[in-house]
C-alpha positions as CSV (number, residue, x, y, z in Angstrom):
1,X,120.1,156.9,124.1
2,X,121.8,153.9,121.5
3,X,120.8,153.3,118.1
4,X,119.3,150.4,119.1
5,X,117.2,150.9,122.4
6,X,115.0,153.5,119.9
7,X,114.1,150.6,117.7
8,X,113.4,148.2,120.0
9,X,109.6,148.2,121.4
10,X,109.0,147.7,125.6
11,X,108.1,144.2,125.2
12,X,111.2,143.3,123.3
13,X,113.3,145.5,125.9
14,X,111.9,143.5,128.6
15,X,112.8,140.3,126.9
16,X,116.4,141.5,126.5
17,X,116.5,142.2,130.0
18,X,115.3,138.8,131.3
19,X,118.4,137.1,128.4
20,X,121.0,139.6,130.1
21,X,120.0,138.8,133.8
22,X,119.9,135.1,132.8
23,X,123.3,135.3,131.1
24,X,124.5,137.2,133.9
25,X,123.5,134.4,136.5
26,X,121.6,136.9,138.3
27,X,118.2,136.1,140.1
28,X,115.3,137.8,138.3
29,X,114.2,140.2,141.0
30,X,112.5,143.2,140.3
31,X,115.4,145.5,141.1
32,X,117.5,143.4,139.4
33,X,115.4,143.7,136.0
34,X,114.8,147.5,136.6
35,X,118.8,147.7,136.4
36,X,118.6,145.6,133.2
37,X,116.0,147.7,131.7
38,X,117.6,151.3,132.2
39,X,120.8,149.7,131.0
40,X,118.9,148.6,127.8
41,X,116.3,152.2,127.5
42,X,119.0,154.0,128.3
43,X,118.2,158.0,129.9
44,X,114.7,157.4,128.1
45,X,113.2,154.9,130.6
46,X,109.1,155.8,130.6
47,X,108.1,157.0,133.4
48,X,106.3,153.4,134.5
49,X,107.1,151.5,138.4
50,X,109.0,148.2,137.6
51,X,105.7,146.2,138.8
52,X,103.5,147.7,136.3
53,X,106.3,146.6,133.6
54,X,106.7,143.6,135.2
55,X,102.2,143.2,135.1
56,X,102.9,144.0,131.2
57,X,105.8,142.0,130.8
58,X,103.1,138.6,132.3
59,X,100.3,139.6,130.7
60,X,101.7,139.8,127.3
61,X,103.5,136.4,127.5
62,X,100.5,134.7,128.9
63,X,99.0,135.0,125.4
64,X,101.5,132.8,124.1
65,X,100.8,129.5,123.2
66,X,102.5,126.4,125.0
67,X,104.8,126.8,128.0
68,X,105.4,130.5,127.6
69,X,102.3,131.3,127.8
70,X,101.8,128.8,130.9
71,X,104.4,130.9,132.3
72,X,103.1,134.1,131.8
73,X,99.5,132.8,133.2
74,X,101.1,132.1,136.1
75,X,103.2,135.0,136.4
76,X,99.9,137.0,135.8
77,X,98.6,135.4,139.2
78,X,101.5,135.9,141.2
79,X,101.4,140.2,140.1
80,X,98.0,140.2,140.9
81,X,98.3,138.2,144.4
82,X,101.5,140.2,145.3
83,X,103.5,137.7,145.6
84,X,106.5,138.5,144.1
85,X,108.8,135.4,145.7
86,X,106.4,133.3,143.5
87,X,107.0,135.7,140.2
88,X,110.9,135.5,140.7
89,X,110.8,131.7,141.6
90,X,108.8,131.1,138.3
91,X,111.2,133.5,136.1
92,X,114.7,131.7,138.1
93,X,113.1,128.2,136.8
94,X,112.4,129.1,133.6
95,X,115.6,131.2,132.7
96,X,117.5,127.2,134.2
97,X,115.4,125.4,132.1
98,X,115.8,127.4,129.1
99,X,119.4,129.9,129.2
100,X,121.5,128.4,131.5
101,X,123.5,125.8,129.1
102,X,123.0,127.9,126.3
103,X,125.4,130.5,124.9
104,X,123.1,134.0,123.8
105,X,124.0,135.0,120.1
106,X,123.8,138.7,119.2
107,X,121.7,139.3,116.5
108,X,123.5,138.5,113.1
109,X,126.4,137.0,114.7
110,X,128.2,133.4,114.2
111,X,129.5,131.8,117.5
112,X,131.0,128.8,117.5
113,X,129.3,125.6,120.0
114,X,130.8,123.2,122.4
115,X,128.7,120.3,121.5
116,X,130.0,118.8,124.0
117,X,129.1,120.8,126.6
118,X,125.6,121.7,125.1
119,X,123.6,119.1,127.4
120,X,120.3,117.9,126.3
121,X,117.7,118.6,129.0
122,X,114.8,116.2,128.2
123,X,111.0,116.4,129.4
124,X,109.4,114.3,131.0
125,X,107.7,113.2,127.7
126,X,111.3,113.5,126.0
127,X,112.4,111.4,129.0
128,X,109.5,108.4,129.0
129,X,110.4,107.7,124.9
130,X,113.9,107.8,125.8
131,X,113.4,105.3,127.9
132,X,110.7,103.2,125.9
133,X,113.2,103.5,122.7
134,X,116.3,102.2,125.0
135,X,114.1,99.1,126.2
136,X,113.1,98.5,122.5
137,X,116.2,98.3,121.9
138,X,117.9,96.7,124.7
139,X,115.3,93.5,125.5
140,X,112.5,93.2,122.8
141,X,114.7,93.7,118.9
142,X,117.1,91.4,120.5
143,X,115.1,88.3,121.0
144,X,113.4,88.5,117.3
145,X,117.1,88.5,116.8
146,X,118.0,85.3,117.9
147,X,119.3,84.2,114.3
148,X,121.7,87.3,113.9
149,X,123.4,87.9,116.8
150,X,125.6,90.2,115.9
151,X,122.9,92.4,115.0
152,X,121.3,91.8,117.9
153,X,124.8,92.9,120.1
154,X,124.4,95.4,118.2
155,X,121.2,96.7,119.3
156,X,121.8,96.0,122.6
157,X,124.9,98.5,122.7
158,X,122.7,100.9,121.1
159,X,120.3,100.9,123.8
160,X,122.6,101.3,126.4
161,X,124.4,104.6,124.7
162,X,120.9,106.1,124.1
163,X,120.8,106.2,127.9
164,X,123.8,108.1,128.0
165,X,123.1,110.6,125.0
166,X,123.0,113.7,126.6
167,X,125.0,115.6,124.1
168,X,123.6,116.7,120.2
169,X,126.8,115.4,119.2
170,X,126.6,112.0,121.4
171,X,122.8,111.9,120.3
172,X,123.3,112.0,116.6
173,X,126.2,109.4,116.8
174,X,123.7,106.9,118.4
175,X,121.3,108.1,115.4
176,X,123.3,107.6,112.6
177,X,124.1,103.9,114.6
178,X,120.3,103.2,114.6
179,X,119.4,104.1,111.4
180,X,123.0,101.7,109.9
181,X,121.3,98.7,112.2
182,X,117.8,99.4,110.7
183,X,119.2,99.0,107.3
184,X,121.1,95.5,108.4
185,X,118.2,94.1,110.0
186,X,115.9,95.1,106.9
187,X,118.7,93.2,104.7
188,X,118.8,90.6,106.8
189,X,114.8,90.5,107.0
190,X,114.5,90.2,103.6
191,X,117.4,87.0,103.2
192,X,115.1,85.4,105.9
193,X,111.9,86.2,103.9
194,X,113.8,84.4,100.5
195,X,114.8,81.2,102.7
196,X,111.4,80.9,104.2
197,X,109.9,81.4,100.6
198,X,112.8,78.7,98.9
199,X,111.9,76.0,101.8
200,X,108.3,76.1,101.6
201,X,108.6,75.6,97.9
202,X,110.5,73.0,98.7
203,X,108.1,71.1,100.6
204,X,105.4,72.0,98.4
205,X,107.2,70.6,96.0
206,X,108.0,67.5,98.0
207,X,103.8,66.8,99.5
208,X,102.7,67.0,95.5
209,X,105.8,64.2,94.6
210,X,104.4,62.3,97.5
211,X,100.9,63.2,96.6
212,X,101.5,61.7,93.0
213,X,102.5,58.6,94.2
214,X,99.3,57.8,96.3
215,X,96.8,55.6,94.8
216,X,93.5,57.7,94.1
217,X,91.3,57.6,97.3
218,X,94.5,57.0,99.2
219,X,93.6,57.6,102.7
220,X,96.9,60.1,102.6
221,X,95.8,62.4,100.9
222,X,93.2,64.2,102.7
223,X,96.4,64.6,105.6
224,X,98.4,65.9,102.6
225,X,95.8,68.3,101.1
226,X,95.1,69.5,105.1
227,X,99.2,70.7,104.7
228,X,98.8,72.2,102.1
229,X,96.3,74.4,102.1
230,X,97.9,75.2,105.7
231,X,101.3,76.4,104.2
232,X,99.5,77.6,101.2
233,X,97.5,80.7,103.4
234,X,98.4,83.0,106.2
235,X,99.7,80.9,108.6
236,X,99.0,81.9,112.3
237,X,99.6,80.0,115.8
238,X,95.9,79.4,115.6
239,X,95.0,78.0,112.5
240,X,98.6,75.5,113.1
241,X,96.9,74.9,116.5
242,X,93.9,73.4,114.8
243,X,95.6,72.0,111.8
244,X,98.1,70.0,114.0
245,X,94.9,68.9,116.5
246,X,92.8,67.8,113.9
247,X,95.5,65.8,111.7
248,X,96.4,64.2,114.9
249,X,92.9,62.8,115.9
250,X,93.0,61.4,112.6
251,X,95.8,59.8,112.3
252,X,95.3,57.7,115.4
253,X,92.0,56.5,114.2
254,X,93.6,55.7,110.8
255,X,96.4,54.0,112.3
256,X,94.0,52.0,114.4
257,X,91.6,50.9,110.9
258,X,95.1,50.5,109.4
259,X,96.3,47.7,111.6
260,X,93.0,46.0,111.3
261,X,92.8,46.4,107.5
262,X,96.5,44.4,107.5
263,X,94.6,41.9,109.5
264,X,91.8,41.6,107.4
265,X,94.3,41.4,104.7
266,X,96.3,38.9,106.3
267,X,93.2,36.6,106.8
268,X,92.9,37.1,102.7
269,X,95.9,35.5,102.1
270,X,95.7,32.3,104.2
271,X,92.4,31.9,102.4
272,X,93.9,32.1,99.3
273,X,97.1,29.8,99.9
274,X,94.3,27.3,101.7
275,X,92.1,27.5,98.2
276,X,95.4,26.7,96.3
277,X,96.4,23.7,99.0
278,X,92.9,22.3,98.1
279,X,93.0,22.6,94.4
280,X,96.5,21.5,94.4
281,X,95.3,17.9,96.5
282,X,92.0,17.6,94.1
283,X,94.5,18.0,91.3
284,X,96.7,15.4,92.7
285,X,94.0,13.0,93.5
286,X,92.7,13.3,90.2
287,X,96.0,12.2,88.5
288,X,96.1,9.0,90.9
289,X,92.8,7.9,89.9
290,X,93.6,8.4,85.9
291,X,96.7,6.6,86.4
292,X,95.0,3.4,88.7
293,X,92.2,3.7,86.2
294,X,94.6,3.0,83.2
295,X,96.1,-0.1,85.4
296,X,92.7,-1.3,85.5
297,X,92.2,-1.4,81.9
298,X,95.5,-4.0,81.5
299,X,94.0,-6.0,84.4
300,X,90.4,-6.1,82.3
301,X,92.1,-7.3,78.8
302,X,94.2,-9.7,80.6
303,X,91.0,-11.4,82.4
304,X,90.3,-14.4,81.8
305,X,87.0,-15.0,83.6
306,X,84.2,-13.4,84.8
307,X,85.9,-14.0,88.3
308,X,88.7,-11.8,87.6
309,X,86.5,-9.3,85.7
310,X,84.2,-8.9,89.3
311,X,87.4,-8.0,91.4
312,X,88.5,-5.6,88.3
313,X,85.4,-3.7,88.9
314,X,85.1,-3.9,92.7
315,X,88.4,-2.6,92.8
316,X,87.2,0.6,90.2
317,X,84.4,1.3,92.3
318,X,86.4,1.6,95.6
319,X,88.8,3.6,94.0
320,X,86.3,5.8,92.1
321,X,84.1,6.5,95.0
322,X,87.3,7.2,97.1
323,X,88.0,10.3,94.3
324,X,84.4,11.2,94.7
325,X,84.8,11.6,98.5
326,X,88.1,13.5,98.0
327,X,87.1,16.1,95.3
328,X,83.7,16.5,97.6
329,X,86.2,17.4,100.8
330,X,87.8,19.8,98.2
331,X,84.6,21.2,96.7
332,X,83.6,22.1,100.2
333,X,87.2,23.4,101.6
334,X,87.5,25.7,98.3
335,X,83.5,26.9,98.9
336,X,84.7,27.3,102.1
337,X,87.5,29.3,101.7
338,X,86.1,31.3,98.3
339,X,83.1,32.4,101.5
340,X,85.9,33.6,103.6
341,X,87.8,35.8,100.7
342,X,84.4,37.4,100.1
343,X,83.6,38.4,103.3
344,X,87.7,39.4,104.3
345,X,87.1,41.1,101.0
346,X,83.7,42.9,102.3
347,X,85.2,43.7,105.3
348,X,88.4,45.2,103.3
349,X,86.2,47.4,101.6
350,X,84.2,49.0,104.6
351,X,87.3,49.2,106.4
352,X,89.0,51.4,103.4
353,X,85.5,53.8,103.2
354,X,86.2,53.9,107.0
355,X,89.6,55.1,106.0
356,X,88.3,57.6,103.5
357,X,85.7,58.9,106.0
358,X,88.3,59.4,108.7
359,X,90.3,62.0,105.9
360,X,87.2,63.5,105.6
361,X,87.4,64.5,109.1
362,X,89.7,67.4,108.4
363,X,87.0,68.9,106.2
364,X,84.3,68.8,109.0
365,X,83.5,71.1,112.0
366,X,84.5,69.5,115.2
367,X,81.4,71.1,117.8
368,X,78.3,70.6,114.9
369,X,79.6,67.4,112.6
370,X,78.6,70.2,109.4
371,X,81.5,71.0,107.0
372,X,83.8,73.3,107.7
373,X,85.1,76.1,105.9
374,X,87.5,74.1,104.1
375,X,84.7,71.5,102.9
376,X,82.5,74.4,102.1
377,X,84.8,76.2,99.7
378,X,85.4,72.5,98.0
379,X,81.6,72.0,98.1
380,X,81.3,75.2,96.8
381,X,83.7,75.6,94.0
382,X,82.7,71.8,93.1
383,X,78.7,72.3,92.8
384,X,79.0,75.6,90.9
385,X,81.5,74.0,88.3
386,X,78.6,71.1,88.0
387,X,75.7,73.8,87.7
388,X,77.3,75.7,84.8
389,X,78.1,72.7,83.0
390,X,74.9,71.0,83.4
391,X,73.4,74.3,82.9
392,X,71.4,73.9,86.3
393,X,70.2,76.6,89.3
394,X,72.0,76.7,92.2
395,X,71.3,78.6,95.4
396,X,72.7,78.9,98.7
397,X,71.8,80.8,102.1
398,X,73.5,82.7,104.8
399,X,72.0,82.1,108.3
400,X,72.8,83.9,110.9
401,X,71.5,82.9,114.7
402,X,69.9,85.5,116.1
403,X,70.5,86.9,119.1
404,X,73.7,84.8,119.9
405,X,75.7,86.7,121.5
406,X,72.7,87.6,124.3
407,X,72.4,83.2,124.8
408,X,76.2,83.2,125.6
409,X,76.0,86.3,128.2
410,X,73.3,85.0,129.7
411,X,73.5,81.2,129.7
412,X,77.1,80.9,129.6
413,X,79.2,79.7,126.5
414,X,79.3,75.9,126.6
415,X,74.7,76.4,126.0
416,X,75.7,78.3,123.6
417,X,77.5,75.6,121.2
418,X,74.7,73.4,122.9
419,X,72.2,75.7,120.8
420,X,74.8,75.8,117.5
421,X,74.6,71.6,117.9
422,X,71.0,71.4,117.9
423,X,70.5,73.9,115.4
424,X,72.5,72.2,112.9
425,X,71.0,68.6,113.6
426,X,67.3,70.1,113.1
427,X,68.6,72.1,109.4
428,X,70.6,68.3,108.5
429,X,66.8,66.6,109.3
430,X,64.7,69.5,107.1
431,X,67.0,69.6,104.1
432,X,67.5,67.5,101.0
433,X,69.7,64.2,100.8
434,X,71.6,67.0,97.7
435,X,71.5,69.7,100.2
436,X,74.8,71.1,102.1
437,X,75.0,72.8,105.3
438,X,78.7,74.2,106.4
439,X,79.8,76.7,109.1
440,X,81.0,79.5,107.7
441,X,82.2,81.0,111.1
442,X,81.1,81.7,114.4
443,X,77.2,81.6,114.4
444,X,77.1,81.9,110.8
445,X,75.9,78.5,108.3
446,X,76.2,77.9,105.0
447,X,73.3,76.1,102.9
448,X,74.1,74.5,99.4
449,X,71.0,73.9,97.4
450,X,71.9,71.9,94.2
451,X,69.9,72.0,91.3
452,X,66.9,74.2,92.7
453,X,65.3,77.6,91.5
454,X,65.1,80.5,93.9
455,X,61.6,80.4,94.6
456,X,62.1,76.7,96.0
457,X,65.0,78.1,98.1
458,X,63.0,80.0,99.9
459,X,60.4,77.5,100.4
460,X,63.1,75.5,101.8
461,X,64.8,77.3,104.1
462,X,61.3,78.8,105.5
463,X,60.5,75.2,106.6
464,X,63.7,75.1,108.4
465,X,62.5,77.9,109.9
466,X,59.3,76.4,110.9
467,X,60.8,73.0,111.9
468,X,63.7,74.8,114.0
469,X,60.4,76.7,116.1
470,X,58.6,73.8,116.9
471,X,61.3,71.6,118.0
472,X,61.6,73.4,121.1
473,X,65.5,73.8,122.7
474,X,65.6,72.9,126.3
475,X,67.7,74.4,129.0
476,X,67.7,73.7,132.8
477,X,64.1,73.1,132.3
478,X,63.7,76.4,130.7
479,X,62.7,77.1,126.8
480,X,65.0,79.0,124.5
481,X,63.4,79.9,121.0
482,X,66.1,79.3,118.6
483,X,65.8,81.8,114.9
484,X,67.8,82.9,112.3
485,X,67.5,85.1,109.8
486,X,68.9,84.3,106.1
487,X,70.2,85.7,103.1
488,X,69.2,83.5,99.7
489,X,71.1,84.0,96.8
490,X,70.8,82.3,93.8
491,X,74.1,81.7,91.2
492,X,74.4,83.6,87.8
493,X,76.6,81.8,84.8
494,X,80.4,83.0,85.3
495,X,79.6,84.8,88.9
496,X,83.2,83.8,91.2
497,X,82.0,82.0,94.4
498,X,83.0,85.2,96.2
499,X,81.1,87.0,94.1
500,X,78.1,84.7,95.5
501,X,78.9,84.9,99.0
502,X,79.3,88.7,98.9
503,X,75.6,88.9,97.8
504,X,73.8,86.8,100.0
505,X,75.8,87.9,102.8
506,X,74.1,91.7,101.7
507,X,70.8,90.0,102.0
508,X,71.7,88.4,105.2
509,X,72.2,92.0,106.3
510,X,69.1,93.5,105.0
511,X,67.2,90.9,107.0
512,X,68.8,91.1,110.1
513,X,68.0,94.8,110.3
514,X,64.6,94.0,108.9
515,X,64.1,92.2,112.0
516,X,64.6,88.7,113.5
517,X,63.2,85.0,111.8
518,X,63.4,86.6,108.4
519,X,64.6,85.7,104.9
520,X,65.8,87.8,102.5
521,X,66.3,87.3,98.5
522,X,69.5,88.6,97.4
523,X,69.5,91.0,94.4
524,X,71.2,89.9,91.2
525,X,75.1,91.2,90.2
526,X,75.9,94.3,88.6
527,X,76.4,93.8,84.7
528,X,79.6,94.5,84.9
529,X,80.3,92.0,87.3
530,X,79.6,89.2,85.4
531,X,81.8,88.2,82.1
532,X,80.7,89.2,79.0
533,X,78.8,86.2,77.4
């Protein structure tokens, strides 16, 4: 008996036997591994038939975890059906899968590796991110790409040689390749980043130059301030969707009220050249008479009779009544045209607050005509700056339609925004002229309440309440009962207008799990929320 067989225990003998038979490309068969074994035990081989070490050999393995022991399950159900084709077919595919391309080391000893001979043998999980990471590589980096193509060769050749990595030594070329690429393309990301930075500064820069030379009121700026709060946020195919949509809708009205304001303005000026035509003629008519008058006063001191005097005078009168007659016609034409200035003028004006209503568009919701979240913010950041320095209340609420989401299922989207329409039109008819309402998204409204203590607040938007219950919403001859529920909040010296929101959207909450139709007061900041005064 060797040194060695007496240290090594039966399991670890078997395992030795299975590493010889697979080195020795010889099918695992039960004589085959008996020869193994008494070549390993030496003269001292226990007294046990090859199947029961084979039964041991299974059953140990089978509590292994992962695929060894998934072999030795199904090893143990082969011994124990008899079936001992199945037991060697399961040992000759795991002793491929495992042994056959790779060289067995004796214990403690160095041997030196083909690498390129020592294939890879993926699974089929090694096999599906192989491919996944090849397609990345191949189709999708390359097309965000399109500005670097030589990065994006790059990848491409990549992709193709990690399809052909079956070597360790192949496989960490194409590595080391990846991670070089990954390090130009984060470079390269990052000079993109600057440039996109530089250029929208740059047109930042160039909307507040044009900005500055606008008149105030100019019916540019709303379009301008609409840019730049765009470039100014996150900007996302949506919100340039609805930016690009709602500047254009504008503009077309405002070029239409533009042409007829140059019209109106037009008009404006023929009146005025016609008022200085007129003034010009009574000016000149004026001069004749002075001067026929002063020819009158030779022919009177020359007279010698009272003869002569009578045609002297006849003659002033014609003349005089003749200047009458012409600085009448002139009175009238500059009356006239002084009526028509004031009402091109009147009709300037209106058409200007037309203009001015038309920016205002961008700062409304299209479906409910109530502000959007761009007006609210400005509403909101304007009336809180007016209540601290006034020294005023302010309150807003949070509604929130109930059941919403159950109207659309059931009655189809396009009822829905027919219930969000009438809602807001009943709230705009209940509040204040001072009051606000804005959608602050989705089914969710926003009331400003200037200049009003909590207590009225409530009062307030309980008769909304009321008034949106009785006026009755009508659909295919069928009653819906419209609710919401509401979070009041009211605004404390130095509180942020997120700070505000945060609140009585909290109440909002409370009330919606307190149940539907109800109103909820918000509860005042934390100290140490609020500056210290």
């Amino acid at each position: 008996m060797s040194k060695k067989s007496s240290t090594l225990t039966p399991v670890e003998i078997a395992r030795e036997a299975f590493q010889r038979l697979g080195t020795r490309r010889i099918a695992p068969t039960p004589e085959a591994y008996r020869i193994a074994y008494e070549e390993i035990q030496g003269d001292e081989l226990p007294a046990l038939s090859t199947e029961a070490v084979l039964a041991g050999f299974a059953a140990k393995l089978a509590k292994q975890p992962g695929e060894n022991g998934l072999l030795g399950t199904r090893l143990v159900r082969a011994q124990e059906n008899g079936d001992w084709m199945e037991y060697d077919r399961q040992l000759t595919e795991f002793a491929e899968l495992n042994w056959q391309s790779r060289p067995i080391v004796p214990h403690g000893e160095l041997v030196p590796v083909d690498l390129e001979r020592q294939f890879i043998r993926d699974s089929k999980k090694e096999k599906m991110l192989r491919e996944v990471l090849a397609r990345v590589l191949v189709f999708n980096l390359p097309s965000l790409l399109e500005n670097a193509p030589e990065l994006a060769n790059e990848s491409r050749s990549n992709g193709q040689d990690i399809k052909m990595a079956f070597s360790e030594q192949a496989m960490n070329e194409v590595i080391a390749r990846i991670k070089q690429l990954s390090f130009q393309i984060e470079l390269k990301t990052d000079d993109m980043a600057q440039q996109q930075e530089l250029l929208m500064r740059l047109f930042q820069l160039l909307l507040e130059n044009i900005n500055g030379l606008l008149e105030q009121g100019s019916w540019l700026s709303s379009q301008i301030e609409t840019v730049q709060t765009l470039i100014t946020g996150p900007i996302s195919q949506t919100s340039l969707a609805d930016a690009t949509k709602n500047l254009k809708e504008v503009i077309y009205k405002q070029g239409l009220l533009k042409n007829t304001l140059s019209e109106e303005k037009v008009v404006v000026k023929n009146m005025m050249l016609t008022f200085v035509d007129r003034l010009s003629a009574m000016v000149s008519t004026t001069d004749n008479y002075q001067k026929t008058i002063s020819g009158f006063s030779q022919q009177i001191s020359q007279a010698g009779n009272i003869a002569d005097l009578n045609s002297v005078l006849n003659e002033i009168m014609r003349e005089t009544q003749t200047a009458q007659e012409e600085a009448t016609r002139s009175r009238d034409a500059m009356e006239g045209a002084r009526q028509e200035v004031e009402k091109a003028e009147a009709r300037i004006h209106a058409l200007e607050n037309q203009l001015v209503q038309m920016g205002e568009l961008v700062r409304e919701d299209q479906l409910t005509g109530s502000l959007n979240r761009r007006g609210m913010d400005e509403s909101l950041d304007r009336e809180i700056t007016n209540a601290e320095r006034r020294e005023t209340p302010l309150c807003i609420a949070l509604l929130d339609l109930d059941d919403f989401k159950r109207i659309n299922d059931t009655h189809g989207h396009a009822t829905g925004d027919e219930v969000l329409i009438h809602m807001v039109k009943v709230i705009k008819e209940t509040l204040r002229k001072l009051d606000v309402i804005a959608r602050f998204g989705g089914e969710e409204f926003l009331v400003l309440m200037p200049e009003t203590n909590p207590e009225d607040a409530v009062q307030i938007i309980t008769r909304v309440q009321r008034e949106l219950t009785k006026r009755i919403f009508m659909h295919e001859s069928q009653r819906l009962l419209i609710t919401f529920s509401a979070g009041v909040a009211v605004h404390y010296k130095g509180e942020s207008q997120a700070e505000l929101l945060k609140r009585a959207d909290v109440a909002l909450y409370r009330a919606k799990n307190a149940g539907k139709n109800r109103i909820v007061f918000a509860d005042p900041p934390a100290p140490d929320a609020l500056p210290a005064a």
